[in-house]
N, C-alpha and C positions, 0 to 999 in steps of 0.2 A: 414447809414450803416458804421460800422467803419471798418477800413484798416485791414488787417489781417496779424498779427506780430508774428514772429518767437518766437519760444520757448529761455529762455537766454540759455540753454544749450542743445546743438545736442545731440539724440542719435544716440550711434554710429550705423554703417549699416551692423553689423559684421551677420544681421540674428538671434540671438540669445538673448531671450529677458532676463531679469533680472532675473529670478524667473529660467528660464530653467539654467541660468550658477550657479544659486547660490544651484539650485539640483547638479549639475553637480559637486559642489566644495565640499557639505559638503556629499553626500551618500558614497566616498570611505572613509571618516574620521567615518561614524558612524558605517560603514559595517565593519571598522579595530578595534573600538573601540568593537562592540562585539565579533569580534574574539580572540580577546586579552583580554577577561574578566577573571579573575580566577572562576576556575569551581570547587571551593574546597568546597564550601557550600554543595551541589550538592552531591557531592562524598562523605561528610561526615555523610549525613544522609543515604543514603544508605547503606554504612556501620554499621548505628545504628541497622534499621532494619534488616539486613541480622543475 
């Protein structure tokens, strides 16, 4: 039976695993990114049709 050896690098014990911070970090970036999109496509067909 072999000795049971540490991983070479700890994760940290912050609770919060990788995948949850890395949602955490890019949903306000994509959620600004659509709010900030130009809506002139949009507006300019509607005006064709009208």
């Amino acid at each position: 039976m072999h000795a049971y050896r540490k991983p070479a690098r700890e994760q940290p014990d912050t609770g919060t695993s990788l995948v949850t911070f890395t949602l955490l970090l890019t949903a306000p970036a994509i959620l600004a990114a659509a709010a900030l999109r130009p809506r002139s496509r949009s507006t300019a067909r509607r005006g064709r049709r009208g």
